[in-house]
gemmi code that builds the backbone of each chain (N, CA, C; Angstrom):
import gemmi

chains = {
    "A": [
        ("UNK", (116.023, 24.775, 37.515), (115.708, 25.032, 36.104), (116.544, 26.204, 35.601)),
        ("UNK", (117.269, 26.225, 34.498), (117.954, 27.191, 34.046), (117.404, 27.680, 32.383)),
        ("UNK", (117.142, 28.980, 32.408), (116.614, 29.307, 30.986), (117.779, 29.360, 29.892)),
        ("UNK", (117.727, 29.110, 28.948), (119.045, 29.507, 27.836), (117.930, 30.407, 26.513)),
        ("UNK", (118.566, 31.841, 26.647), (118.172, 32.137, 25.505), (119.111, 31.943, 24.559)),
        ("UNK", (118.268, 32.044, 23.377), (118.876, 31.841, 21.625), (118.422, 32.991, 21.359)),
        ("UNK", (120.017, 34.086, 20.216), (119.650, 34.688, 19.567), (120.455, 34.743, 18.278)),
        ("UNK", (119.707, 35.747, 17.127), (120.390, 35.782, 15.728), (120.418, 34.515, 15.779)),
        ("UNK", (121.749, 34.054, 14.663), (121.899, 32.490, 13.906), (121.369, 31.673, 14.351)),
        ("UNK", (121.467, 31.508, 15.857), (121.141, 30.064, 16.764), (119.676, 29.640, 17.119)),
        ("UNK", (118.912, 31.256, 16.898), (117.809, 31.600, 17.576), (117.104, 30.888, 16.285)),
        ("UNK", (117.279, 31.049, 14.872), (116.260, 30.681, 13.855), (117.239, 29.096, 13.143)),
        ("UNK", (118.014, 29.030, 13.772), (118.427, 27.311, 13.339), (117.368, 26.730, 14.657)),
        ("UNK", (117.358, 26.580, 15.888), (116.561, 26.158, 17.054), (114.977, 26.156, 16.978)),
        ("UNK", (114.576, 27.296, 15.610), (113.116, 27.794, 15.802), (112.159, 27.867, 17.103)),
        ("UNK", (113.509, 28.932, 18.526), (112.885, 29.099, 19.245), (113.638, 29.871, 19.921)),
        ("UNK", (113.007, 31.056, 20.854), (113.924, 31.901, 21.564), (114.912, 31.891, 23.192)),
        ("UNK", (114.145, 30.708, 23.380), (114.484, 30.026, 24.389), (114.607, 28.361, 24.884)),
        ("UNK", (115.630, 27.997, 25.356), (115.617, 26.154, 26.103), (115.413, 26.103, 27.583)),
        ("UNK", (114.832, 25.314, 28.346), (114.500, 25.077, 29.225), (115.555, 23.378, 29.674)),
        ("UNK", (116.352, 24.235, 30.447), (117.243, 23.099, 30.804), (117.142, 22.529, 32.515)),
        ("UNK", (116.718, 21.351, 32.469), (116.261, 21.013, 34.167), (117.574, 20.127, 34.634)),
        ("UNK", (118.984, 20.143, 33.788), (119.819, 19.667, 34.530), (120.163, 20.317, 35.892)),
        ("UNK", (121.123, 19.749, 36.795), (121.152, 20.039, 38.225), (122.856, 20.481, 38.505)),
        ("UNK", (123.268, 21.255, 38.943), (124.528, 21.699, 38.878), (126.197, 21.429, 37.980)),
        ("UNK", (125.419, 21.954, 36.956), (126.161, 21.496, 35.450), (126.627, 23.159, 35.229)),
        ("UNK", (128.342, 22.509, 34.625), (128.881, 23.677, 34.026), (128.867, 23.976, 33.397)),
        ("UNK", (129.369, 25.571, 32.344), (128.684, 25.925, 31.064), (128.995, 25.285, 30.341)),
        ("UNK", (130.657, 24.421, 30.593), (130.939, 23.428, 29.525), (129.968, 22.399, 28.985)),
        ("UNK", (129.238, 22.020, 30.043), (128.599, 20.881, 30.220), (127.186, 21.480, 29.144)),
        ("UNK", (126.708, 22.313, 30.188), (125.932, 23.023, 28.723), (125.484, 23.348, 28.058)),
        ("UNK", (127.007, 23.441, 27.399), (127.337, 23.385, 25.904), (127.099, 21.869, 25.215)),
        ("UNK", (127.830, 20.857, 25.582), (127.180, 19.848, 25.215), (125.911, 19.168, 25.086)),
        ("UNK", (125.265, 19.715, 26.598), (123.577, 19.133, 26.329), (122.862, 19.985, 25.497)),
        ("UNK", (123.112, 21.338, 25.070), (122.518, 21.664, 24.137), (122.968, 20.787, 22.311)),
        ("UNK", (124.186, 20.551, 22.481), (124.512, 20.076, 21.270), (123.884, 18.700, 20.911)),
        ("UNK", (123.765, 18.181, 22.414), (122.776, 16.784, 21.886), (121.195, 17.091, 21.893)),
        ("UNK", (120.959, 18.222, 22.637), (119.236, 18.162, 23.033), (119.039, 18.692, 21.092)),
        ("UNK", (119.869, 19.557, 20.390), (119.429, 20.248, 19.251), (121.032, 20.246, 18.478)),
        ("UNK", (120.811, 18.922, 17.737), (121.807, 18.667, 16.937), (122.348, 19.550, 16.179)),
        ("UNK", (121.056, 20.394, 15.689), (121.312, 21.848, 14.656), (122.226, 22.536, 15.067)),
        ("UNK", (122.830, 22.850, 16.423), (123.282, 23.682, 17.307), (124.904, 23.040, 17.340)),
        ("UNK", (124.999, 21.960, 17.414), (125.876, 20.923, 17.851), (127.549, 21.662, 17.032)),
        ("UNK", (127.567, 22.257, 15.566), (128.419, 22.986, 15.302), (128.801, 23.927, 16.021)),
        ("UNK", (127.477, 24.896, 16.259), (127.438, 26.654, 17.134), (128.510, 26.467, 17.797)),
        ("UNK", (128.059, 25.619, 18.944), (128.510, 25.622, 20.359), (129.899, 25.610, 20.216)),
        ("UNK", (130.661, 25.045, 19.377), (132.348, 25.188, 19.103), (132.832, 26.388, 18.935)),
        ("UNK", (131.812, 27.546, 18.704), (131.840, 29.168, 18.484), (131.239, 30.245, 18.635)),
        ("UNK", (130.572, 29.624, 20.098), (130.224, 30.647, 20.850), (130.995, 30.856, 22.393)),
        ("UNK", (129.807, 32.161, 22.879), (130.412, 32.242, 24.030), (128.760, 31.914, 24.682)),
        ("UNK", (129.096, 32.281, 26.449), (127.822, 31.986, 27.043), (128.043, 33.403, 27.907)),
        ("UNK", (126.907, 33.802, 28.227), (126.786, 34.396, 29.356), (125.654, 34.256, 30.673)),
        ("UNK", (126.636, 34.505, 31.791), (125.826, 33.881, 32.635), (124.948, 35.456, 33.686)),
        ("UNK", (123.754, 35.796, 33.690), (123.404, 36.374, 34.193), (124.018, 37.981, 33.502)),
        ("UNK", (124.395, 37.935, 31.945), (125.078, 39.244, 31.399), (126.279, 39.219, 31.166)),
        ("UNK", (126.980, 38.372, 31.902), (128.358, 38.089, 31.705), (129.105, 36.914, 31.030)),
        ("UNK", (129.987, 37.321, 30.319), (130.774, 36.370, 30.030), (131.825, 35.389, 30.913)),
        ("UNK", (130.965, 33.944, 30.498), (131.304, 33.417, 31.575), (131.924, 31.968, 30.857)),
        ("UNK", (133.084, 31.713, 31.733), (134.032, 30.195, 31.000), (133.562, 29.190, 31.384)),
        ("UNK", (134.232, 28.086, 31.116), (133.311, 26.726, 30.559), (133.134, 25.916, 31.697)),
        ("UNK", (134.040, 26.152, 33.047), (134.114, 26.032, 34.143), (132.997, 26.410, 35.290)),
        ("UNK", (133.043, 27.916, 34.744), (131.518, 28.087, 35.990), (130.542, 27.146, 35.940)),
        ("UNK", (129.876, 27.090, 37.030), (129.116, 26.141, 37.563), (127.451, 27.008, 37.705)),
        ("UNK", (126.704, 26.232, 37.272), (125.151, 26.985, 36.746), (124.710, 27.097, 38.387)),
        ("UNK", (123.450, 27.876, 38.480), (122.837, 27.843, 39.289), (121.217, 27.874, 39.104)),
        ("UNK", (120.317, 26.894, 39.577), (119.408, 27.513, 39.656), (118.459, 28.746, 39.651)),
        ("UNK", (117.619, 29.218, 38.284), (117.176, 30.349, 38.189), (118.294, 30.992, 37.547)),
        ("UNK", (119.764, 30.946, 37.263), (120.510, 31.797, 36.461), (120.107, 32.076, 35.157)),
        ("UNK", (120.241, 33.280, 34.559), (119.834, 33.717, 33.222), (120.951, 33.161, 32.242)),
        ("UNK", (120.608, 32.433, 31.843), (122.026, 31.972, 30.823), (121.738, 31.960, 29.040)),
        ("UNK", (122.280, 32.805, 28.568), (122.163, 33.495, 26.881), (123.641, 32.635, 25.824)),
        ("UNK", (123.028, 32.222, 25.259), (124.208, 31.403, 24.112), (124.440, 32.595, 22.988)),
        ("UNK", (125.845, 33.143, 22.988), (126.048, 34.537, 22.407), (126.907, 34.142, 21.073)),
        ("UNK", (126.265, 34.159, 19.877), (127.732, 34.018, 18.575), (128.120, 35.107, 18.517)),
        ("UNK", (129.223, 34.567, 17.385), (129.995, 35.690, 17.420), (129.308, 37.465, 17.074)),
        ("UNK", (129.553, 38.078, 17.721), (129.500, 39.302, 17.360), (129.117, 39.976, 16.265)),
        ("UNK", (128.423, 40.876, 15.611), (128.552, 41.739, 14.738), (127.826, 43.152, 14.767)),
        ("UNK", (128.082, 44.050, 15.737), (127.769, 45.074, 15.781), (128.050, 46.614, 15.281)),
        ("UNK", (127.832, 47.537, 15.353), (128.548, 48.712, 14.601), (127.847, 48.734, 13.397)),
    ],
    "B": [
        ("UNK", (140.755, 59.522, 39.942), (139.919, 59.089, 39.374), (138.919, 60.057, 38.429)),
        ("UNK", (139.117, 59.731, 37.046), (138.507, 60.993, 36.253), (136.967, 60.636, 36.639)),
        ("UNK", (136.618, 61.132, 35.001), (135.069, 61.085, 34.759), (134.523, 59.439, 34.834)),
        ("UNK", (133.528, 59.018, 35.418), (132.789, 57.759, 35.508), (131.717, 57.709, 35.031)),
        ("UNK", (131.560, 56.944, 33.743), (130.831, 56.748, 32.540), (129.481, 56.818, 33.331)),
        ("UNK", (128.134, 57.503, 32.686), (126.951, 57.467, 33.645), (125.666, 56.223, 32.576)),
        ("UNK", (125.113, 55.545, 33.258), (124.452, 54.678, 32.623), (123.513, 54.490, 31.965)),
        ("UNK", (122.409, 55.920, 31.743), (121.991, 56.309, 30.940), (122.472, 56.852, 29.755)),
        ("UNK", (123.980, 56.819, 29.491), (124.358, 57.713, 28.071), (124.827, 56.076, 27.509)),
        ("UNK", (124.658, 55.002, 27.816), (124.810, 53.723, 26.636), (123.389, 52.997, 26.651)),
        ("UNK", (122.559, 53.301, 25.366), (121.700, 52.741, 24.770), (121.858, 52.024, 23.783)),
        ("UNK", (120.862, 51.146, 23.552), (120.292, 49.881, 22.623), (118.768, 50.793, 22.394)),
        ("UNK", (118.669, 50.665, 20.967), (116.825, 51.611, 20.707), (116.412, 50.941, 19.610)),
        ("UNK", (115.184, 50.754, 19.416), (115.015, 50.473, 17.947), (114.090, 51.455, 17.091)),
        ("UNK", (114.392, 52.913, 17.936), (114.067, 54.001, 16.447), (115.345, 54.480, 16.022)),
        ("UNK", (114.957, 55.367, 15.419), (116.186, 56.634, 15.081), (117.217, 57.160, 15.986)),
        ("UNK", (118.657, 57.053, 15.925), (118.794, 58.339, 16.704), (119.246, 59.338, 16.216)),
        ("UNK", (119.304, 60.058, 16.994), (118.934, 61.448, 17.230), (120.711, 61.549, 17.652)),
        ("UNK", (121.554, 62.051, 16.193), (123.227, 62.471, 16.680), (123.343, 63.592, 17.986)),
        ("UNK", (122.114, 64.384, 17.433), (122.081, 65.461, 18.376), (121.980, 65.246, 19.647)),
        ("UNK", (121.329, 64.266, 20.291), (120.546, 63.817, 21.610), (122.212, 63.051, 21.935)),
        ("UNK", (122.797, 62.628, 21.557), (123.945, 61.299, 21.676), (124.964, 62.689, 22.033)),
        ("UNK", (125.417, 63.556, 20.991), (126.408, 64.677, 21.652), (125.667, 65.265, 22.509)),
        ("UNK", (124.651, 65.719, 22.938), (124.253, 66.223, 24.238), (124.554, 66.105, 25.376)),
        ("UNK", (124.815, 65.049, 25.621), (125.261, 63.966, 26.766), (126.776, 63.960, 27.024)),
        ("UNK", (127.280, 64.852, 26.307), (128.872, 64.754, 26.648), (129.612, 66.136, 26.461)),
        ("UNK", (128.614, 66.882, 26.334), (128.538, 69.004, 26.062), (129.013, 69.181, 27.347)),
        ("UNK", (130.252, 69.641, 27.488), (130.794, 69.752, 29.387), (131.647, 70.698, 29.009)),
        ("UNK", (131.736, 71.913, 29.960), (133.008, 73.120, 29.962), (134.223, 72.968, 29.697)),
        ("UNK", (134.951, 71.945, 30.147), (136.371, 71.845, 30.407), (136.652, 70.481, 28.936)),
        ("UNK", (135.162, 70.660, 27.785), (136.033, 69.768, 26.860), (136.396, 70.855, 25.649)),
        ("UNK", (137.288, 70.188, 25.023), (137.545, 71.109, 23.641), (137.294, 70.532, 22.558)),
        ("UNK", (137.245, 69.352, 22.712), (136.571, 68.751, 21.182), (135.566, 67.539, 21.649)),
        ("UNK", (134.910, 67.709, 20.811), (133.754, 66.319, 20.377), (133.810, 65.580, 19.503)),
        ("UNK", (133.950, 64.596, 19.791), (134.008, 63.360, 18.421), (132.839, 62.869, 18.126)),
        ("UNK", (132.808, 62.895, 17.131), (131.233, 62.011, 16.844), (131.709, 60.692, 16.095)),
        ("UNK", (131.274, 59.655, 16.102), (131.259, 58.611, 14.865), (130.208, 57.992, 14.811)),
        ("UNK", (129.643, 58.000, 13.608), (128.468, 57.247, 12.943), (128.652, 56.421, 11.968)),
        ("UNK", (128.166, 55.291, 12.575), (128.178, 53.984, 11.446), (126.838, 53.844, 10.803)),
        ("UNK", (127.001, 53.460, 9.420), (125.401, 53.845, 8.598), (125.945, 52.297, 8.188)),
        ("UNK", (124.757, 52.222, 7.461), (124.324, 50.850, 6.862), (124.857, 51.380, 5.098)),
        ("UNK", (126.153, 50.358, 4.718), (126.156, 50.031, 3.704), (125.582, 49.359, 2.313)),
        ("UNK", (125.633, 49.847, 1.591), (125.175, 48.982, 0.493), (125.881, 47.984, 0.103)),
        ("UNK", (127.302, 47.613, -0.451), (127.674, 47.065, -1.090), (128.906, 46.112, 0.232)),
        ("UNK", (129.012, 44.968, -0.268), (130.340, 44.644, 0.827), (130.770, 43.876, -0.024)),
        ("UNK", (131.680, 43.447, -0.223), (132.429, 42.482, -1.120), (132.060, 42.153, -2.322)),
        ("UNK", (130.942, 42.743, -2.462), (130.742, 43.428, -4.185), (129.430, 42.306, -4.144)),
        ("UNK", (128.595, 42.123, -3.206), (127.504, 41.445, -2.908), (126.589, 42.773, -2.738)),
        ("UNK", (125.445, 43.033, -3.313), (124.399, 44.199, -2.939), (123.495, 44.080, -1.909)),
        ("UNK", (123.497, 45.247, -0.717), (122.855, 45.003, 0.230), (121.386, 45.441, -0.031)),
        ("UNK", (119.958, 44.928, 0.480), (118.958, 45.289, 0.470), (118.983, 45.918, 1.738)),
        ("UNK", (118.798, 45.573, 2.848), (118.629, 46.364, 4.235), (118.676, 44.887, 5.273)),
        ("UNK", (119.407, 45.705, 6.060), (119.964, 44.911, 7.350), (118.721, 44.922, 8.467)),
        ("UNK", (118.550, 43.824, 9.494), (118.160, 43.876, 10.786), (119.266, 43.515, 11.777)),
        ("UNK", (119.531, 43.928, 12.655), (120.362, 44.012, 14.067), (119.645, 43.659, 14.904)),
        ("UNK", (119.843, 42.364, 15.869), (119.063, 41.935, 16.853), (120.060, 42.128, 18.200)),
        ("UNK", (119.663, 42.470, 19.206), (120.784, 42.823, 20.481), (120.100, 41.595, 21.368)),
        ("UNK", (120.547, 40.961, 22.497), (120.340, 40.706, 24.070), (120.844, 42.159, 24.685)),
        ("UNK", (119.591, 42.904, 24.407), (119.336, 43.981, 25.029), (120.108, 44.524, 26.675)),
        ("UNK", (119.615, 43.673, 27.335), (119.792, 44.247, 28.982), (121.524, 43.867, 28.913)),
        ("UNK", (122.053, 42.673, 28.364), (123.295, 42.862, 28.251), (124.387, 43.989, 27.142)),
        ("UNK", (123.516, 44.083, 26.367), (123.962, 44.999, 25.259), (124.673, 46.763, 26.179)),
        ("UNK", (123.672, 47.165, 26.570), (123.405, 48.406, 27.530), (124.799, 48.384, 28.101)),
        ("UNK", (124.452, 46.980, 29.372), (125.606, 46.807, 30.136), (127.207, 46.631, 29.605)),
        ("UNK", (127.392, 46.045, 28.347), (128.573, 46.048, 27.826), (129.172, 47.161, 27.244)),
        ("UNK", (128.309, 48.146, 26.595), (128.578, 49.515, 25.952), (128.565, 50.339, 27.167)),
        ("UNK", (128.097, 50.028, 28.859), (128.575, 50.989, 29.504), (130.097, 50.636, 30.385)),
        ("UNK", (129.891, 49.033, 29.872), (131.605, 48.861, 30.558), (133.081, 49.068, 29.340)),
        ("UNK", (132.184, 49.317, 28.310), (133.472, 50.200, 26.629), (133.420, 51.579, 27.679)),
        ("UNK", (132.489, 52.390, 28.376), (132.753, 53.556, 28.905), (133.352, 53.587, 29.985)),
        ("UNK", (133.183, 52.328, 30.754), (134.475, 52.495, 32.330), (135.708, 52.013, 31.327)),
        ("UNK", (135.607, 51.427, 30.710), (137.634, 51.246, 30.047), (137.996, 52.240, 29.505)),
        ("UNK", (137.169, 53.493, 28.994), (137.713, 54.390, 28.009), (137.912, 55.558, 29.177)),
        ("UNK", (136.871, 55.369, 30.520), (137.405, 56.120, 31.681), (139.096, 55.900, 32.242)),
        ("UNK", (139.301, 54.499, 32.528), (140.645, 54.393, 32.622), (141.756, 54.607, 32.154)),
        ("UNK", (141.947, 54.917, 30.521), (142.371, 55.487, 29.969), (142.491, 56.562, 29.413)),
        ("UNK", (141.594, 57.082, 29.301), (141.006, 58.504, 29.350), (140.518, 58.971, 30.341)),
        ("UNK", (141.117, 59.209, 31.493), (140.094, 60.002, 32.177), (139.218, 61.048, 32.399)),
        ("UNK", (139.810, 61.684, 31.322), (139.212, 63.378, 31.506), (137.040, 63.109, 30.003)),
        ("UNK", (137.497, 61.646, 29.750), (136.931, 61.829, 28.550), (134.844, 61.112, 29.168)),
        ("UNK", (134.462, 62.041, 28.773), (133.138, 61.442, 29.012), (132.495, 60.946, 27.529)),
        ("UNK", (131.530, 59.901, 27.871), (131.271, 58.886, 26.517), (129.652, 59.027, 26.927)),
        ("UNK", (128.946, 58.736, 25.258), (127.614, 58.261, 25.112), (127.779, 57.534, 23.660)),
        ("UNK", (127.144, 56.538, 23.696), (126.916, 55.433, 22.876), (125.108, 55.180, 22.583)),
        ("UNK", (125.026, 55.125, 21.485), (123.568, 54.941, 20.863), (123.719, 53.636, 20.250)),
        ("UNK", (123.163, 52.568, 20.065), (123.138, 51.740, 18.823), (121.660, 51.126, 18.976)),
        ("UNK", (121.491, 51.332, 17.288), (119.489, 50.614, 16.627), (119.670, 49.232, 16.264)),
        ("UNK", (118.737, 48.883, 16.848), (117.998, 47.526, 16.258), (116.919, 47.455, 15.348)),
        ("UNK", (116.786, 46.324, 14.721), (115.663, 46.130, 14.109), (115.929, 46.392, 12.768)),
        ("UNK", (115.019, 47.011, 11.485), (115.275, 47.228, 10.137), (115.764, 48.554, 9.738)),
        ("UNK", (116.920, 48.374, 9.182), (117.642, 49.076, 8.838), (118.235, 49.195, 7.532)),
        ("UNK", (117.502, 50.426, 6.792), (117.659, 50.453, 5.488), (119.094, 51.176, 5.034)),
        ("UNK", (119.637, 50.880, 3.844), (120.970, 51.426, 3.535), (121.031, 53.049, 3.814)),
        ("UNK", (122.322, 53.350, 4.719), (122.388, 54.751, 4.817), (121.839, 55.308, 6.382)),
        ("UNK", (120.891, 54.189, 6.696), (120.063, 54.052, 7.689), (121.474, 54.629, 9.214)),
        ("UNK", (121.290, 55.048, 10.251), (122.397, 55.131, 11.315), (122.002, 53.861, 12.337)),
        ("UNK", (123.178, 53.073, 12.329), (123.240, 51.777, 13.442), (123.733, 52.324, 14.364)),
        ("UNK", (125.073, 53.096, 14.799), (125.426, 53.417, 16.137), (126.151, 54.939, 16.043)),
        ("UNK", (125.835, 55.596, 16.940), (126.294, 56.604, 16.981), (127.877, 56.700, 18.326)),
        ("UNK", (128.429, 57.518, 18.333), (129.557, 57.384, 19.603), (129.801, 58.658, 19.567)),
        ("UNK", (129.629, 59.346, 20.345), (130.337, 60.968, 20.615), (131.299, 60.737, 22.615)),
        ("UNK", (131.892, 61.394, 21.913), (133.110, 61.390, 23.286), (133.786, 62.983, 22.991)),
        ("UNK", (133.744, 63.575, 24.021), (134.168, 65.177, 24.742), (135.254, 64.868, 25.332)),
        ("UNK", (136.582, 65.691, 25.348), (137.561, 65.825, 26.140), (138.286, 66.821, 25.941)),
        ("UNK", (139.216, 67.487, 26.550), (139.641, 68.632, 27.079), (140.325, 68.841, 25.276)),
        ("UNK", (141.039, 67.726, 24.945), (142.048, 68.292, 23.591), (141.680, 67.047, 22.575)),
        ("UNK", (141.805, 67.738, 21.212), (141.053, 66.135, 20.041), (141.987, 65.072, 20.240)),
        ("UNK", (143.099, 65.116, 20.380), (143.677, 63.473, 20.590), (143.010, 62.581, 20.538)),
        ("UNK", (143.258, 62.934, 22.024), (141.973, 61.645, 23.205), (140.902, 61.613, 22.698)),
        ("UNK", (140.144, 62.192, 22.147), (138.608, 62.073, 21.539), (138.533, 61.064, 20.160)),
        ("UNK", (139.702, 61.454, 19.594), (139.945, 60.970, 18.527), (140.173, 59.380, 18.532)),
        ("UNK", (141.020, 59.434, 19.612), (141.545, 57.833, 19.880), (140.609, 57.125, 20.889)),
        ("UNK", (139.845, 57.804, 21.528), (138.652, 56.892, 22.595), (137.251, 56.578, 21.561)),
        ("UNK", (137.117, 57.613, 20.476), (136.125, 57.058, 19.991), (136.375, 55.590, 19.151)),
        ("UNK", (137.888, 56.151, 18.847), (138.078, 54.741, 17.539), (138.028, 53.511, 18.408)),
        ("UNK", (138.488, 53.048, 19.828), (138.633, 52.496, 20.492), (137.342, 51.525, 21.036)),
        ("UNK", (136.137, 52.896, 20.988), (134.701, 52.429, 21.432), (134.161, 51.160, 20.014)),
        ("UNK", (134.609, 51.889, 19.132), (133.852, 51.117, 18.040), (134.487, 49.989, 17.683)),
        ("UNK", (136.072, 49.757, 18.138), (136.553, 48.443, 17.712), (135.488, 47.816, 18.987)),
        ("UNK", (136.003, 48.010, 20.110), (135.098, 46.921, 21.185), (133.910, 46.770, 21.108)),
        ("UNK", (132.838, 47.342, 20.379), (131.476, 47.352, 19.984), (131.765, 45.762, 19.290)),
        ("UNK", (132.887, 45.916, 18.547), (132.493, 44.288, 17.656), (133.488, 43.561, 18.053)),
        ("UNK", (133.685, 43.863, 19.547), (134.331, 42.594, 20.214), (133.898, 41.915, 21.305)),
        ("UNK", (132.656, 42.705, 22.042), (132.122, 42.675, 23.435), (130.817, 42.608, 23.494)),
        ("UNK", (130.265, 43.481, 22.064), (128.575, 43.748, 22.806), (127.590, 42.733, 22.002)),
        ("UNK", (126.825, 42.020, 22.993), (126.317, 41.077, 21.654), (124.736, 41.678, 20.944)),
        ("UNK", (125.215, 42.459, 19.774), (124.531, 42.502, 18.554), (124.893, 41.556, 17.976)),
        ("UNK", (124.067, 41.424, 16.478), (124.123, 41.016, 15.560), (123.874, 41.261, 14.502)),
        ("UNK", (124.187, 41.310, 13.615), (123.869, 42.124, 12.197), (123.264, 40.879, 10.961)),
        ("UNK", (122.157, 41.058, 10.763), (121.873, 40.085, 9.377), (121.681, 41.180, 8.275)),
        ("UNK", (122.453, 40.155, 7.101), (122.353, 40.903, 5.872), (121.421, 40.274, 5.136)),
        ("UNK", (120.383, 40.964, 4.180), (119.623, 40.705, 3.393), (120.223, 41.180, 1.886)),
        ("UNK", (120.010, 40.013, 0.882), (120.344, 39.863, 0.067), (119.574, 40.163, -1.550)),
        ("UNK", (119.698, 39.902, -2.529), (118.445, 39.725, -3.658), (118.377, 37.749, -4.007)),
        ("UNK", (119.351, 37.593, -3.037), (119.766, 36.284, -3.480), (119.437, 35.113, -1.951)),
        ("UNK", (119.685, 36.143, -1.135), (119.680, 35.678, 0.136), (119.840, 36.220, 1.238)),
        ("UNK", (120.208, 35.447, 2.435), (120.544, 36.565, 3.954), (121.284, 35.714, 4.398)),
        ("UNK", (122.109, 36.481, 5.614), (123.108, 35.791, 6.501), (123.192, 36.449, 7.747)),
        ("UNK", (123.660, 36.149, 8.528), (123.638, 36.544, 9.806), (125.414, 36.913, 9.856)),
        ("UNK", (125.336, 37.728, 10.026), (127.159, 38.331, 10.132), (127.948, 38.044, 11.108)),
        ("UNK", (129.105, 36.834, 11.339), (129.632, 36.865, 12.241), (129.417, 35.086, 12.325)),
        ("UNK", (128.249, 34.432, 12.257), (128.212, 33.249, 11.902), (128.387, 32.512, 10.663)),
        ("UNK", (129.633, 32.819, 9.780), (129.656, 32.053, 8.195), (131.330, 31.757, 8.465)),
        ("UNK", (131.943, 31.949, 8.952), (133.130, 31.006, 9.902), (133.974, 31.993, 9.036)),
        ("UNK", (133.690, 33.647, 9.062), (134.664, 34.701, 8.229), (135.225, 35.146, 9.226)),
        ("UNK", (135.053, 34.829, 10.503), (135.898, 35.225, 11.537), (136.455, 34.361, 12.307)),
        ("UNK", (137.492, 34.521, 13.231), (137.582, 33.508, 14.049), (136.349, 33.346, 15.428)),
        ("UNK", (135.752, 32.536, 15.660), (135.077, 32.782, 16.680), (135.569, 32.370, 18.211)),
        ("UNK", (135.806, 33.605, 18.829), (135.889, 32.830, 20.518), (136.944, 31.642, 20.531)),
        ("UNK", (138.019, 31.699, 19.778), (138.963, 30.389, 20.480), (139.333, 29.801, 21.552)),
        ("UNK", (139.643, 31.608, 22.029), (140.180, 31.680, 23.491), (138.869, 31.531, 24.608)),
        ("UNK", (137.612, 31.480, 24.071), (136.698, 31.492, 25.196), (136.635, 32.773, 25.788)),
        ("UNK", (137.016, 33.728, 24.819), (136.738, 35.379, 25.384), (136.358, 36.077, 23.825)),
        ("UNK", (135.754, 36.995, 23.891), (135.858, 37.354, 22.657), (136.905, 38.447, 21.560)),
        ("UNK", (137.171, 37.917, 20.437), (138.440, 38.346, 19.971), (137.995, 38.415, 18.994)),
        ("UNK", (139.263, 39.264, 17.938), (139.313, 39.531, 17.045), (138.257, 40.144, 15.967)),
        ("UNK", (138.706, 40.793, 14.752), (137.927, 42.298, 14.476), (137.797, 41.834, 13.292)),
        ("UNK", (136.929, 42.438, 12.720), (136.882, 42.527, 11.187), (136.672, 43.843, 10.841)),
        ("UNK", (136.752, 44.106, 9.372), (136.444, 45.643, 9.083), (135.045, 46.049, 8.848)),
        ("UNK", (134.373, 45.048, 9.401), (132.694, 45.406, 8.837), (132.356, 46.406, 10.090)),
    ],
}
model = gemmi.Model(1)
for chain_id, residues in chains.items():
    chain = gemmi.Chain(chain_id)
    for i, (resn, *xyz) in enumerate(residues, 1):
        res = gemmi.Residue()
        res.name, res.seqid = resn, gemmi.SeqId(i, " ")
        for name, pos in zip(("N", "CA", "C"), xyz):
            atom = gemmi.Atom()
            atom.name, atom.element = name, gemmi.Element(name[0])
            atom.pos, atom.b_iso = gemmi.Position(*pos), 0.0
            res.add_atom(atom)
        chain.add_residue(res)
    model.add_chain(chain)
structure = gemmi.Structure()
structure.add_model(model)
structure.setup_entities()
């Protein structure tokens, strides 16, 4: 089971702070796509975000793990 | 190997801070100047009127990214020690979102590590800034005024 939090934009298009994803050794690329089909709303985002896996920014290649903390990050706006 | 950023001087808070408490943290013998920079909450941006902003962070990563702006500003600066503040939550115009003070032996380096901290603040750390409107709100950073993530890393700046 892998958690995905949502925050800012993604978090109140989803109307929820978190997804519960029970796919089985899927990459972030990958996803990225099952979120775009599980929540169509999202299905733009995902072309412009990043992910992080466990805090880090992580490419579309890494490979999930069970129990990893995984956060869907838009773009930036801090300061 | 200079100074190594310590991990209590990069916070995420959602009261006030305290400029004073933020330069505290970087008051050391061998500096000669202190930089401070404070970013406040604007009123006006593109001639749209602001009511008051909220800033939402992924906190535990937030911390961690504003203390790895302090191991890069170690590598380049070595002599320069850093503390970073930034608020969440409601934030009224004028209000302080992030504070940055950086100490080092001569102002140069202070000068140029702070400007440095605050571009990567809006390239690395994931805040977010929503603007509230009389008309409406937006979430800053999602209205496609930037480029987002092409490269699958994060890039590029704006002047907000």
């Amino acid at each position: 089971m892998i958690n995905v939090l949502l925050f800012a934009g993604i978090r109140e298009k989803a109307g929820r702070d978190t997804i519960r994803c029970e796919r089985k050794g899927i990459t972030v690329g990958e996803l990225k796509l099952w979120l775009a089909e599980t929540c169509p709303e999202l299905a733009d985002d995902m072309k412009r975000v990043m992910i992080a896996v466990n805090e880090e920014f992580a490419d579309d290649s890494t490979v999930l793990k069970d129990g990893d903390q995984v956060a869907v990050i838009p773009p930036v706006s801090g300061g | 190997m200079g100074q190594q950023p310590v991990p209590d001087h990069f916070k995420v808070v959602p009261e006030p801070i305290s400029i004073e408490e933020v330069v505290s943290k970087v008051i050391h013998p061998h500096a000669g100047a202190i930089n401070t920079f404070i970013g406040t909450v604007r009123e006006i941006t593109k001639g749209r009127k602001t009511l008051y902003l909220e800033y939402e962070a992924y906190v535990s990563m937030a911390e961690k990214q504003l203390f790895k702006i302090g191991q890069e500003i170690a590598e380049r600066w070595p002599e320069a020690r850093v503390a970073i503040s930034h608020r969440i939550g409601r934030l009224e115009i004028s209000d302080i979102a992030v504070v940055i003070a950086v100490s080092t032996p001569h102002r140069a380096d202070a000068y140029e590590a702070s400007r440095y901290a605050i571009e990567r603040i809006k390239e690395i750390v994931p805040i977010w800034k929503k603007e509230f409107w009389e008309d409406g709100e937006a979430w800053i950073g999602d209205q496609l005024e930037r480029v987002a993530y092409p490269s699958g890393k994060p890039e590029g700046l704006t002047d907000d």
